[in-house]
Structure formats: C-alpha cells, structure tokens
C-alpha positions in Angstrom: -12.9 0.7 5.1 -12.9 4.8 6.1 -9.4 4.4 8.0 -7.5 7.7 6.7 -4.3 7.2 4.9 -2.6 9.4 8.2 -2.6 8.1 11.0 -4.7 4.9 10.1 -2.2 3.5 7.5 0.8 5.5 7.4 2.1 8.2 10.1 3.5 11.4 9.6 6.7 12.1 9.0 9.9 13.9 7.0 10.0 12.7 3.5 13.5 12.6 2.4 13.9 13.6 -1.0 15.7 14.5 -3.9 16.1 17.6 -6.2 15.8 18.4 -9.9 19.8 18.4 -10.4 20.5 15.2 -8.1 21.7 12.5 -10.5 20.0 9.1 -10.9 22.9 7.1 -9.7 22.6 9.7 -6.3 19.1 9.4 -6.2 19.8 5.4 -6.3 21.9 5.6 -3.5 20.2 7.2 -1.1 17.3 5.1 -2.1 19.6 2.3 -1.5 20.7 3.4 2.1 16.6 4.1 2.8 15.5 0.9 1.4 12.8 2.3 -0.1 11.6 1.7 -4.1 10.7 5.4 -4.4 11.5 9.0 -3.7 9.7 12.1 -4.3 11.5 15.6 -6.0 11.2 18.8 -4.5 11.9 22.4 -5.6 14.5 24.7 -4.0 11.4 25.7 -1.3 10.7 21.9 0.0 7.5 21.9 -2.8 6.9 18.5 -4.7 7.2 18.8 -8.4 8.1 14.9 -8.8 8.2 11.3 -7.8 10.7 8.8 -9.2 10.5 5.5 -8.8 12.7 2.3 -9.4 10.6 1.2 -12.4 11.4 4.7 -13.9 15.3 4.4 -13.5 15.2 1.3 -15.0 12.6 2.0 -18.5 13.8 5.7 -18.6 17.5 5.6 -18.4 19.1 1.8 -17.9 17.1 0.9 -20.8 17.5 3.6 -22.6 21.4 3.3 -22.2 21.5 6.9 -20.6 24.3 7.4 -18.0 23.2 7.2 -14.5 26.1 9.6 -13.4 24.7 12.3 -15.6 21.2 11.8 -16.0 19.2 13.9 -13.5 16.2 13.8 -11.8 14.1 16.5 -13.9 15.3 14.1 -17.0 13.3 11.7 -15.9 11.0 12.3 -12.6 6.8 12.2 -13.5 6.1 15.9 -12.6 3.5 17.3 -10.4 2.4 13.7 -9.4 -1.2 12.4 -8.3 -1.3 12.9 -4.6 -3.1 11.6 -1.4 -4.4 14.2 1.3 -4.0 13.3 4.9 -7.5 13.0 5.2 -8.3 10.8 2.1 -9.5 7.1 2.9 -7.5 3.7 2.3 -10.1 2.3 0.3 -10.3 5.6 -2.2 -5.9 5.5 -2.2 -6.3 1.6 -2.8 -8.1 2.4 -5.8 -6.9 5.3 -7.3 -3.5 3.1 -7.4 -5.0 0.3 -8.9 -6.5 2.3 -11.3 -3.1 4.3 -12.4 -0.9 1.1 -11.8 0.9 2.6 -9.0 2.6 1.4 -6.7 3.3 4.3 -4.7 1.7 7.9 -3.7 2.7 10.7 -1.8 0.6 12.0 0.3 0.9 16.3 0.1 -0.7 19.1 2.4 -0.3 22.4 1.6 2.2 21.2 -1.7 4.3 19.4 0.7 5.1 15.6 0.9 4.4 14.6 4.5 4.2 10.7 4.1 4.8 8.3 0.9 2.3 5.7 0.9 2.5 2.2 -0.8 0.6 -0.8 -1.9 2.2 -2.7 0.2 0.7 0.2 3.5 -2.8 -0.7 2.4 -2.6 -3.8 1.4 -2.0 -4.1 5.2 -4.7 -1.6 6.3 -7.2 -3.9 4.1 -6.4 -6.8 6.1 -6.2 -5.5 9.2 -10.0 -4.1 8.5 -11.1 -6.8 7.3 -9.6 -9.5 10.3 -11.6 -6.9 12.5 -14.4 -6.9 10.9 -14.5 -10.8 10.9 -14.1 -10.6 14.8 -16.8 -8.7 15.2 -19.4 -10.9 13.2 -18.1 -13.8 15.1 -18.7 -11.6 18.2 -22.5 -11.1 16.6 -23.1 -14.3 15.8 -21.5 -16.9 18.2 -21.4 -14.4 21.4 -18.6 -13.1 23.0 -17.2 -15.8 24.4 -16.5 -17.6 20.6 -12.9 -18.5 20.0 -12.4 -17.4 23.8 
C-alpha cells in the first residue's frame, strides 16, 4: 500500500484546535460540537505542542477527580506528539499507530497541523487497497470480462 496519508487517505484541511489555557470541559465541547474523539494544542503562533484525546480527559482528570472547569489543556495534553508528514505512506501511519496504541495522529508540515488522521482513515484506505487489488487479480486471472 504506498497511498500517502494526504490526499490518498485524508485531505488537507484547517485543524481546529485548542490552546494551553483552554479548559477540559471547553476542549470537550467543541469536541462535542465537531464530533471528533481528538483535538490537537497549539501555541499562541498556530505551532503544535499537543494532542489530547478523549481517553486522556477521561484517565487524566474524570478519574483522577480533577475539575473539568479548571483543569487545562497543558495539565493534561501529551506534548510535542508523534506526527505524520503529508508525504508518509498509509501502511508506515498504520503501523506506527499500532505500534504506540494510537488511535489518532496529526499529520504536521512545517510544525503545523494540517490534517488529523485516524485508525478508523486507514483502516479504510487498507480496504480500499486491498478491494482493488483483488479486482485486478481477477482481471489477471479470469480476463476482463470476469464478474462483468
């Protein structure tokens, strides 16, 4: 599989994000209102320093009885994440997130976010490749005309 994580999986696109001094209950919200299990943390310049995800609202600050409503981002974000380049392949992403147990990755250029990839993106990816890939043996083997 050498599809590239942009455009082959996931296009381009503004990341929305959070800040250092945005609470967790904010950062919950607008995660809420984006539907979307992730968000990444940038500096006062637009630069990601962070990623926070739902699984790190709930270990690092529901289960740890901390108060959402004053509990901020740079309490509990995982600085200067692992990233994806634009350029990278689905199969190396697919595996370095197996590998880390993630579930999600930005993907930075130039120290900014300019797509968030997920498991979920390349899980699709695979079996789009792969449904190809079948087509085209079929095609091999059986002639064009198989399944026609």
């Amino acid at each position: 599989m050498h599809r590239k994580i942009i455009p082959d999986v996931v296009p381009r696109r503004d990341i929305r994000a959070v800040t250092e001094k945005d609470t967790v209950l904010d950062c919950a919200k607008t995660m809420k209102d984006l539907h979307v299990a992730a968000m990444i943390v940038v500096d006062g310049t637009g630069k990601l320093i962070g990623i926070v995800t739902e699984r790190d609202m709930v270990q690092r600050v529901l289960a740890k009885g901390l108060d959402p409503k004053t509990t901020t981002m740079a309490d509990i974000m995982t600085r200067n994440p692992d990233t994806l380049k634009p350029d990278d392949s689905a199969a190396d992403a697919l595996e370095l997130m197996r590998s880390r147990n993630f579930r999600h990755l930005p993907v930075a250029e130039d120290g900014r976010c300019v797509a968030m990839v997920s498991i979920r993106d390349l899980y699709a990816a695979v079996q789009e490749a792969l449904e190809a890939e079948i087509h085209e043996t079929e095609a091999f083997v059986f002639g064009d005309r198989y399944g026609a």
